[in-house]
C-alpha positions as CSV (number, residue, x, y, z in Angstrom):
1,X,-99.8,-22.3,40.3
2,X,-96.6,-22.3,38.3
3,X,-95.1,-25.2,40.1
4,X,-92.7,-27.3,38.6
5,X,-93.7,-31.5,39.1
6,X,-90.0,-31.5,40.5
7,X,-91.0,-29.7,44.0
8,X,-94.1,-32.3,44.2
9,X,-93.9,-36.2,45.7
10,X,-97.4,-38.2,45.7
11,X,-98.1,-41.9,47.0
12,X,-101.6,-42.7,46.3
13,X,-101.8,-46.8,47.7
14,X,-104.6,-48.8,47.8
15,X,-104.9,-49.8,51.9
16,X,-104.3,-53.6,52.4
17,X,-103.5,-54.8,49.4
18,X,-100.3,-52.6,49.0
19,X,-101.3,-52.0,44.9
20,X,-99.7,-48.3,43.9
21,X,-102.4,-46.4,42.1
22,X,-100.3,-43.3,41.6
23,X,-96.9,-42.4,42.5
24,X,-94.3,-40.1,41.9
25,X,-91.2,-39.2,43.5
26,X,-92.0,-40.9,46.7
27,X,-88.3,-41.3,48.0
28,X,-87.5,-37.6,48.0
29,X,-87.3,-36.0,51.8
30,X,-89.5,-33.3,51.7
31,X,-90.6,-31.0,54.5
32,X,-94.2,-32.1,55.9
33,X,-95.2,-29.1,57.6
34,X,-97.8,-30.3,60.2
35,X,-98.5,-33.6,58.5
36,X,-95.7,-34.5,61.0
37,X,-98.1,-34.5,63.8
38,X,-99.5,-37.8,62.1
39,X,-96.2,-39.6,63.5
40,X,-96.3,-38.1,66.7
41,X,-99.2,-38.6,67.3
42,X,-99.8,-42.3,65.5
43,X,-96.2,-43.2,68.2
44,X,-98.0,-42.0,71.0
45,X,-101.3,-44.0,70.8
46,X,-99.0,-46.8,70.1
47,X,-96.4,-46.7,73.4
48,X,-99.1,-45.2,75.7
49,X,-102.1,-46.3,74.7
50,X,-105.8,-44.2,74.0
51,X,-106.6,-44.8,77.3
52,X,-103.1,-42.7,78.4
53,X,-104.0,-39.5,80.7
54,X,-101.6,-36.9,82.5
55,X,-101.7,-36.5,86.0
56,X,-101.0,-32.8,87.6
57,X,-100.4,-33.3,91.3
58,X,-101.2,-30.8,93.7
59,X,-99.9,-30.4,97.5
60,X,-101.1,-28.4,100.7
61,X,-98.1,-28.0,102.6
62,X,-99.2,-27.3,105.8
63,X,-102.2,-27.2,108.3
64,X,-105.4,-26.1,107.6
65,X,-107.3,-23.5,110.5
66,X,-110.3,-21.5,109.8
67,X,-109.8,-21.4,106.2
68,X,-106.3,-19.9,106.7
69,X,-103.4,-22.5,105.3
70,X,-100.3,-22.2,107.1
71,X,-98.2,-23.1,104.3
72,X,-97.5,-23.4,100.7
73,X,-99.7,-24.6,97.7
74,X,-97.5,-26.4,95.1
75,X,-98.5,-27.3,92.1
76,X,-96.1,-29.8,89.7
77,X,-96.1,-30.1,85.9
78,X,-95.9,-33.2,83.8
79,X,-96.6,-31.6,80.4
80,X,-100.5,-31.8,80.4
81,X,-101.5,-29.9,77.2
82,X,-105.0,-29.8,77.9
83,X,-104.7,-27.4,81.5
84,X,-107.2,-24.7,80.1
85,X,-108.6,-22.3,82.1
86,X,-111.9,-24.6,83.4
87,X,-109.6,-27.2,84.3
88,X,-107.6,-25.0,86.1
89,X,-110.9,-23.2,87.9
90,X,-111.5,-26.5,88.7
91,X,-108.2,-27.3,90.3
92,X,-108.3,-24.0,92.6
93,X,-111.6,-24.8,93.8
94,X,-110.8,-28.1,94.5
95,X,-108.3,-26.1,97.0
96,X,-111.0,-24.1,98.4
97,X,-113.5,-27.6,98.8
98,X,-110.8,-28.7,100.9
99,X,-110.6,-25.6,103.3
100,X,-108.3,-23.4,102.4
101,X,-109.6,-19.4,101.6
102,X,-106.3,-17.8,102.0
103,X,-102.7,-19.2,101.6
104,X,-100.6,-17.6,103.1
105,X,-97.1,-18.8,101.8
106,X,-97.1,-18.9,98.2
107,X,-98.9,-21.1,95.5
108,X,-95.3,-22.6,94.0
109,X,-95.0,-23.8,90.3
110,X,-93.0,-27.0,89.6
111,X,-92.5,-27.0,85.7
112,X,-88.9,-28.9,85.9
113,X,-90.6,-32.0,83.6
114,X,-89.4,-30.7,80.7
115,X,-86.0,-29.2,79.8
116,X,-85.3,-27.6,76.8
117,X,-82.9,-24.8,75.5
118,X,-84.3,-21.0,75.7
119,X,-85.4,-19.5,72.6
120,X,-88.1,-17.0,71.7
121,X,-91.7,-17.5,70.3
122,X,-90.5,-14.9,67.8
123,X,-87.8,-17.7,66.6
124,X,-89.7,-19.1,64.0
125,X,-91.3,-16.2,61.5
126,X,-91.1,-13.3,63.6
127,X,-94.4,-13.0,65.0
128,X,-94.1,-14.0,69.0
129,X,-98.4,-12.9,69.1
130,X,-99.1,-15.6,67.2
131,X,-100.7,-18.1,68.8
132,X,-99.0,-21.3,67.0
133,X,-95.4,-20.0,68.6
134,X,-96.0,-20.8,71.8
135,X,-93.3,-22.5,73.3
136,X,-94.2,-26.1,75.4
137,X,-93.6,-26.0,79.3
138,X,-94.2,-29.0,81.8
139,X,-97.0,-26.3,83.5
140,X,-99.0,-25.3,80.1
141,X,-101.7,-23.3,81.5
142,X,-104.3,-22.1,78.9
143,X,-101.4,-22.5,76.2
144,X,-100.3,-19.4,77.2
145,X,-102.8,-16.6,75.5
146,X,-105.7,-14.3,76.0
147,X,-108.7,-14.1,73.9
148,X,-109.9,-10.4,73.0
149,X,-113.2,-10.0,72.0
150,X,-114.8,-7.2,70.6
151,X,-118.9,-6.4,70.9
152,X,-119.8,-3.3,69.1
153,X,-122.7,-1.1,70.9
154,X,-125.3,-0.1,69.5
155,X,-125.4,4.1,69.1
156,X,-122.2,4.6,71.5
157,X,-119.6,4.3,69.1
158,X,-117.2,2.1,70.7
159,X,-116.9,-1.9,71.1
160,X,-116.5,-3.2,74.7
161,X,-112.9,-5.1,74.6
162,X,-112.9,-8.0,77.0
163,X,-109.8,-10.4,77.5
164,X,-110.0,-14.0,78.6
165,X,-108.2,-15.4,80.9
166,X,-107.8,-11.8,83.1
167,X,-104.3,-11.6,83.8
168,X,-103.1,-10.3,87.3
169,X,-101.2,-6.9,86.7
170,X,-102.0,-6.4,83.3
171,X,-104.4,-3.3,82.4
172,X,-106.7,-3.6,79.1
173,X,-108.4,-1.1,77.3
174,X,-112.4,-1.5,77.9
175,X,-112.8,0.2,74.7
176,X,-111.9,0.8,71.0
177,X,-113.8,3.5,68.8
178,X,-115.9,1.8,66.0
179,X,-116.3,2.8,62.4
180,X,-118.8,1.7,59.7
181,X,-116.1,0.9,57.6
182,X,-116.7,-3.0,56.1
183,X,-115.1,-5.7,58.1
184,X,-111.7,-6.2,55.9
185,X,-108.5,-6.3,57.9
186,X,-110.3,-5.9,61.3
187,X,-107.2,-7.2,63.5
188,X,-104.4,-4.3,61.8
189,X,-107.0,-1.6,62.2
190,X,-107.1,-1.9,65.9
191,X,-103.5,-1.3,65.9
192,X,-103.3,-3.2,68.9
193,X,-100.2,-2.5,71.5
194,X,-99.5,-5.9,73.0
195,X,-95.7,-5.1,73.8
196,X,-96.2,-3.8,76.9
197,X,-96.6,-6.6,80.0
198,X,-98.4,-4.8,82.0
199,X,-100.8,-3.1,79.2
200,X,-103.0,-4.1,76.2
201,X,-104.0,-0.8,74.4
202,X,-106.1,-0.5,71.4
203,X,-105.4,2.7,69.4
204,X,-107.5,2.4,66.1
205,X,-111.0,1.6,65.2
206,X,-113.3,-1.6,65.0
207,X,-115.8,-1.7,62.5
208,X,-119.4,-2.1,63.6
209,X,-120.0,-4.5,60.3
210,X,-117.9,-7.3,62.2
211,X,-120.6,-7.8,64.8
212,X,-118.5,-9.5,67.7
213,X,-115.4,-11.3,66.9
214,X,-112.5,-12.8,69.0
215,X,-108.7,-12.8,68.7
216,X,-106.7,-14.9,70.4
217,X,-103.5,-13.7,71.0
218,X,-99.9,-15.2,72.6
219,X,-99.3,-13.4,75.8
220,X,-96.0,-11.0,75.2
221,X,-94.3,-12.3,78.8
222,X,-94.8,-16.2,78.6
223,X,-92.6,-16.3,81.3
224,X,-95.3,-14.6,84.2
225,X,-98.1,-16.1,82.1
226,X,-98.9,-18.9,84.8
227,X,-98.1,-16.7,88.0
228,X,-100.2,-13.8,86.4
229,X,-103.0,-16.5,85.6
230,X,-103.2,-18.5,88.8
231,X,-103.5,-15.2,91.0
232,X,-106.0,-13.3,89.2
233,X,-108.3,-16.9,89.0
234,X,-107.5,-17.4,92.9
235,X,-108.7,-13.8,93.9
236,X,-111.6,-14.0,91.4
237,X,-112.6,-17.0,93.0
238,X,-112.5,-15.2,96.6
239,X,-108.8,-16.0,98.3
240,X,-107.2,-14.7,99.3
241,X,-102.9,-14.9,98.9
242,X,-100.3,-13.5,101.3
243,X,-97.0,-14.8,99.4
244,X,-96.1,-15.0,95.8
245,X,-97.0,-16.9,92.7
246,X,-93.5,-18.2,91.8
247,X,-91.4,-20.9,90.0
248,X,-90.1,-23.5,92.5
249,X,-89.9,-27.3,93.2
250,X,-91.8,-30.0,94.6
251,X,-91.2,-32.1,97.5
252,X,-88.5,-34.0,97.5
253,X,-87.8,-35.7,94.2
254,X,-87.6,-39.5,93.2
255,X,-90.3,-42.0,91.8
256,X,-91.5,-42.7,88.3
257,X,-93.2,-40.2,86.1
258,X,-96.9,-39.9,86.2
259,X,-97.8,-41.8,89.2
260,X,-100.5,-43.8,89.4
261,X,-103.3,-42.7,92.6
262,X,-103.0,-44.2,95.3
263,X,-104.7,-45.0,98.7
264,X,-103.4,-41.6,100.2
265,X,-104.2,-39.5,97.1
266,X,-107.9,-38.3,95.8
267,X,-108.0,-37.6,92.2
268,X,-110.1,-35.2,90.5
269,X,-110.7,-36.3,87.0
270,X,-111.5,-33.1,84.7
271,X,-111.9,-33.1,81.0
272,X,-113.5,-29.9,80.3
273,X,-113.3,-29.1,76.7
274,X,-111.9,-25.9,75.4
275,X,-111.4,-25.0,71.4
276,X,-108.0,-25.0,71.2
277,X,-106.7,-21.6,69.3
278,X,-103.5,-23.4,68.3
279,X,-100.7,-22.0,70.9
280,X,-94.4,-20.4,77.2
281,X,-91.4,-19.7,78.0
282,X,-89.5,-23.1,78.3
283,X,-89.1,-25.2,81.6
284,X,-85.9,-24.4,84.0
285,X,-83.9,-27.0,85.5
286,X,-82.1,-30.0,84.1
287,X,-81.9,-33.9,85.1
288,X,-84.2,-36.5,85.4
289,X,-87.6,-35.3,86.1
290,X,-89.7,-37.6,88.4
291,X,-92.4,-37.1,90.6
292,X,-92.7,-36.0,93.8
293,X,-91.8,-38.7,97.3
294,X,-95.1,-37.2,99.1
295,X,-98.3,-38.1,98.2
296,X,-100.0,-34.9,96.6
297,X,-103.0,-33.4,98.2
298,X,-104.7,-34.5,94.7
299,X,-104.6,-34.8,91.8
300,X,-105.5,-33.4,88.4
301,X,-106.4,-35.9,85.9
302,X,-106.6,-35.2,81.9
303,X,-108.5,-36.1,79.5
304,X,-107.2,-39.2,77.6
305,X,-104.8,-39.5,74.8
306,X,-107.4,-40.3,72.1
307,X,-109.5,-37.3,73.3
308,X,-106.2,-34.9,73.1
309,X,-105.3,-36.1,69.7
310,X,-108.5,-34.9,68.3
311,X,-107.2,-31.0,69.3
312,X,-103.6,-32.1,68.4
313,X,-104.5,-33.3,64.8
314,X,-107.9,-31.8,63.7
315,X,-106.9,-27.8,65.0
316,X,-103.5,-28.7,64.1
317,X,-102.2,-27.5,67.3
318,X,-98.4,-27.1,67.6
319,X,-97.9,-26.4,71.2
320,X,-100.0,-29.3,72.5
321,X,-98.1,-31.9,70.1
322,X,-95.2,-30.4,71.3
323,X,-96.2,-31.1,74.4
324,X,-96.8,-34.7,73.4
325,X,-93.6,-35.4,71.8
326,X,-91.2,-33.9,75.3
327,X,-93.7,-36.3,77.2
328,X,-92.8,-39.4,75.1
329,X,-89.3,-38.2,75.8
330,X,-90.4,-37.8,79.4
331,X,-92.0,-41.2,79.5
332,X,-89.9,-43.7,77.7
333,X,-86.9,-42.1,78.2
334,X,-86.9,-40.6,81.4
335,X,-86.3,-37.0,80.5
336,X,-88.8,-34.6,78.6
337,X,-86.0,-33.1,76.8
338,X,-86.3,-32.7,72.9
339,X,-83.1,-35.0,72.3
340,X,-85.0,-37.5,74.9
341,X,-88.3,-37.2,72.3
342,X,-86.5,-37.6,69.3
343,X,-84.4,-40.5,70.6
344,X,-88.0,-42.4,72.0
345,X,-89.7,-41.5,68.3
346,X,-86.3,-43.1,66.1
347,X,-86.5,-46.3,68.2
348,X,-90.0,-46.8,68.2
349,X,-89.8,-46.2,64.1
350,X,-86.8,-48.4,64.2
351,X,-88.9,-51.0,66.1
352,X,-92.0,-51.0,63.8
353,X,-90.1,-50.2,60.6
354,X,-86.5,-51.4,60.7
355,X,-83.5,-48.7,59.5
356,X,-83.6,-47.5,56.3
357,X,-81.8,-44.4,54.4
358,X,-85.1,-43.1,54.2
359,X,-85.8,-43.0,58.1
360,X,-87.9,-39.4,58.9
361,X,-85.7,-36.2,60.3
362,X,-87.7,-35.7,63.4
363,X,-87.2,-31.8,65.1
364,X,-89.5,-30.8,67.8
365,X,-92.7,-33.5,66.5
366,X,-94.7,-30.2,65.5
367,X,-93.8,-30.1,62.0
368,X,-93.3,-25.9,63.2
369,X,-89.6,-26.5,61.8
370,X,-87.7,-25.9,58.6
371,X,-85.3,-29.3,59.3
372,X,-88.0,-31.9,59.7
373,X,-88.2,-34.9,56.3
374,X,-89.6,-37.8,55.6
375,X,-90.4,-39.2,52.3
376,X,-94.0,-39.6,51.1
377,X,-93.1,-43.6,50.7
378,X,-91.9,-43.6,54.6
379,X,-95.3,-41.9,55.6
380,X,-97.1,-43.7,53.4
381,X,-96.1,-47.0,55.0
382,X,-96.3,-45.8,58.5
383,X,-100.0,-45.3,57.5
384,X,-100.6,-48.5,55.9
385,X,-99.2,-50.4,59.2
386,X,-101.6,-47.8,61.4
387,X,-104.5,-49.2,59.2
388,X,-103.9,-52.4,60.4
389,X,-103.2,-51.8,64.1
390,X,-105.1,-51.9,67.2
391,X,-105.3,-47.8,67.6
392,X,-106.5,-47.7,63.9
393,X,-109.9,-45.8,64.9
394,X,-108.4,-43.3,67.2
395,X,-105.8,-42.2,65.2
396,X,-108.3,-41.9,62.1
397,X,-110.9,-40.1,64.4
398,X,-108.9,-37.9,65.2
399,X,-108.0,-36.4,61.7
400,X,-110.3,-33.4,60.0
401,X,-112.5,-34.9,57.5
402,X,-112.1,-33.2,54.4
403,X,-115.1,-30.6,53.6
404,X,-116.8,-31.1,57.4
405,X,-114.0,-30.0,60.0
406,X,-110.9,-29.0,61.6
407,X,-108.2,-27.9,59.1
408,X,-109.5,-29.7,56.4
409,X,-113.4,-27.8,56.4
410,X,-112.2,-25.6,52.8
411,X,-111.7,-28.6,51.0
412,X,-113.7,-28.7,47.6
413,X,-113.2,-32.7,47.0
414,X,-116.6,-34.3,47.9
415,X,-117.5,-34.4,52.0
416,X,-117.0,-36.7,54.4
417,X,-115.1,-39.2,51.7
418,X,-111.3,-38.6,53.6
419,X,-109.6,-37.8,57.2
420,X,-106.9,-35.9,56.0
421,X,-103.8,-34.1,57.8
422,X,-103.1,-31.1,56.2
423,X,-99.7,-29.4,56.5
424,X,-99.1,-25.3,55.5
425,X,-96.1,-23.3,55.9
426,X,-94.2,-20.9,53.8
427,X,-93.1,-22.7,50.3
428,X,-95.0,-26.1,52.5
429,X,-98.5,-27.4,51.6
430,X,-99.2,-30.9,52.3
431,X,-101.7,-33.5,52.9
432,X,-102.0,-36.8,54.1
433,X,-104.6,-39.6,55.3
434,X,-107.1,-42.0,54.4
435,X,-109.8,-41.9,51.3
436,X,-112.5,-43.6,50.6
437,X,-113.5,-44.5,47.0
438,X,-116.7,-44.6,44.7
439,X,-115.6,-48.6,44.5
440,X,-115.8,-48.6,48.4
441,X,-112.2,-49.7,48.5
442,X,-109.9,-47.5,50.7
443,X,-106.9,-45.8,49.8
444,X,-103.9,-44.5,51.8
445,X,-102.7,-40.6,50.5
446,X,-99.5,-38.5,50.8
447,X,-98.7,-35.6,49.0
448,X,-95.8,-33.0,49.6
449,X,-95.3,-29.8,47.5
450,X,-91.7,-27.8,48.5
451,X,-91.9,-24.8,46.9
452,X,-92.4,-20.8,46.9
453,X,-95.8,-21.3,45.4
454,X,-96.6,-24.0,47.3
455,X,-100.0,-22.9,48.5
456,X,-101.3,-21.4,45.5
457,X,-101.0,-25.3,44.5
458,X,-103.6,-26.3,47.1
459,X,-106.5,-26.6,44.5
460,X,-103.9,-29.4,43.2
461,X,-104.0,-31.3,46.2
462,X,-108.0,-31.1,46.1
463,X,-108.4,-32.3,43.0
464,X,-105.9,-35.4,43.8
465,X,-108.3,-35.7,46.7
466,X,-111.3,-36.1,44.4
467,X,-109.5,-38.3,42.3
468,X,-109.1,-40.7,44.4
469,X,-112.5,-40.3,45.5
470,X,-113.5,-41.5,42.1
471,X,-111.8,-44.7,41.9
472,X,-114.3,-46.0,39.3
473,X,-113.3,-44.1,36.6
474,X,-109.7,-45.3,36.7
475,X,-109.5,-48.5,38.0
């Protein structure tokens, strides 16, 4: 792959016993990519606990007659990654079971959980569809994209184009001409049009050897994502809205984050499971974020922490461990800002593993970033101690097993022998986890490659995979 052994660190440790079985370079920051997540992710199980949920509190301000509610709906964000659209479904019906057919003030959006500076989805490499870019928000609704999906018709000569979640406002072609071209490029030949707000247009042709295929895509105006979502989901589901969907606050602020429910509250505990596709226009507002003096109508409950990990890690999902990391901020620090997040993460690492001139550079607790280091020995360590801790199973559950699933499915080193995070960016390929060896003795992994070639040096990392797979013929 024409990659010099400078741009390459390894640490290859047997777990427990502490013995290096291969190492080489190990104290050189290098970027991790999304091999970061593993220390977001690993601090989180640690200060919240698997068991951790969000809570997404909902009010009916106002009385209820004949189905009409005189009033306001508000709805108040605490960084909840998981808020997809059957969770959400099932937070507007919940409305509805308790009455209400038509609102008529306005269904008001309290996203002031997080603060964090205003920058594009573009920011990054250029490319705002993509779905990874999304930005986090306290209110992440459906991470903030649209899935088109394209079924070909037999002997019409067009594909029926359907987008999911429908988006108040916004018009979609029904239809895009097919071909019998083969199925190469398929997403550049639609020459999709997704600039436009209030219009999706598909101007080139499908091919009918793709069968049906989906795209998700990052919604061009993050910022009327959630307003566009929540009314076109209230009217499908029959209300009926005289007011506005609109940014606001919620009643009057000043207890702890995620409150516990209580005697006045009923809770409505969803975990429906949606495949996250890896995906908001940042949170207004500034302060202390707390949660609302009123007790909430309801509430929405997510699923737990080791349950969100498993998107977070296995998908590699940058917006919902974004998400995570502003929530630690939120949490332990009392502000879901990312200075709060990075201050929470160094004194938890401080805490565990003391100061050292190798401590990790922590940015937004993605890995999505060109300033984020750690050395392969740091991560290395952190891994050994999350061996041996009480969250040990979670946090290894929740990695892709090398050959089976998640990021890790394309791996040629034999199955099911490793839970590995994988990290990939431009000139960044990287890998990190636990192996287990012919001898049955377990080994702790890192390896970072920085360099233009990086990724043509995955078969590399493979075969160190498979090496340490095959402890017998080198002990």
């Amino acid at each position: 792959a024409r990659v010099p052994v400078e741009a390459v660190s390894v640490v290859n440790e047997e777990i427990g016993s502490g013995r290096g079985r291969l190492e080489w370079q190990s104290d050189l920051p290098r970027n991790p990519a999304s091999v970061m997540k593993l220390l977001t992710t690993y601090a989180a199980l640690d200060l919240l606990g698997p068991s951790w949920a969000w809570r997404t509190p909902v009010w009916l301000q106002g009385p209820i007659r004949d189905g009409v509610l005189d009033g306001s709906v508000v709805i108040q964000g605490s960084g909840d990654p998981k808020l997809v659209i059957e969770r959400l479904w099932l937070m507007l019906r919940h409305v509805q079971q308790l009455g209400v057919r038509e609102i008529k003030g306005d269904i008001v959006l309290d996203r002031h959980a997080f603060t964090a500076p205003d920058s594009s989805p573009a920011e990054f490499d250029g490319d705002p569809a993509r779905p990874y870019n999304v930005k986090p928000d306290a209110l992440l609704l459906n991470y903030k994209t649209v899935t088109y999906t394209f079924t070909p018709v037999a002997g019409k000569g067009y594909a029926l184009v359907t987008a999911d979640p429908p988006l108040a406002g916004v018009f979609t072609d029904a239809t895009v001409a097919t071909t019998a071209g083969a199925c190469d490029d398929w997403r550049s030949a639609l020459k999709a049009g997704l600039a436009d707000p209030a219009r999706v247009t598909f101007a080139g042709v499908y091919a009918k050897a793709c069968g049906e295929l989906s795209w998700p895509v990052a919604y061009v105006d993050p910022a009327s994502y959630n307003a566009r979502l929540i009314e076109a989901m209230w009217r499908d589901l029959g209300g009926k809205l005289r007011g506005n969907v609109r940014d606001g606050v919620a009643p009057s602020l000043s207890a702890a984050p995620s409150p516990a429910p209580n005697a006045a509250t009923s809770s409505v505990s969803t975990s429906a499971s949606s495949s996250p596709s890896s995906p908001s226009e940042p949170a207004s507002g500034a302060g202390t974020w707390s949660a609302a003096v009123s007790a909430p109508s309801f509430e929405i409950t997510s699923p737990p922490l080791a349950e969100v990990i498993r998107d977070i890690n296995k998908y590699s999902n940058n917006v919902m461990a974004q998400q995570l990391f502003l929530t630690l901020g939120l949490v332990q620090r009392g502000m879901g800002s990312p200075a709060a997040a990075r201050e929470a993460l160094r004194a938890w690492a401080k805490d565990r593993f003391g100061e050292s001139a190798q401590d990790p550079v922590i940015d937004n607790g993605s890995g999505l970033s060109r300033d984020t280091r750690v050395t392969a020995r740091w991560l290395t360590r952190m891994m050994q101690r999350a061996w041996s801790s009480p969250v040990m199973p979670e946090l290894v559950s929740s990695l892709p097993v090398n050959g089976l699933d998640g990021t890790a499915r394309r791996s040629q080193a034999t199955q099911g022998r490793a839970h590995l995070k994988t990290g990939s960016l431009r000139d960044v390929a990287a890998v990190a986890g636990f192996v287990l060896g012919d001898s049955g003795r377990r080994y702790v992994l890192t390896a970072f490659i920085n360099h233009p070639n990086a990724n043509a040096a995955r078969p590399a990392l493979d075969a160190l995979v498979q090496w340490t797979i095959q402890d017998t013929t080198w002990r």
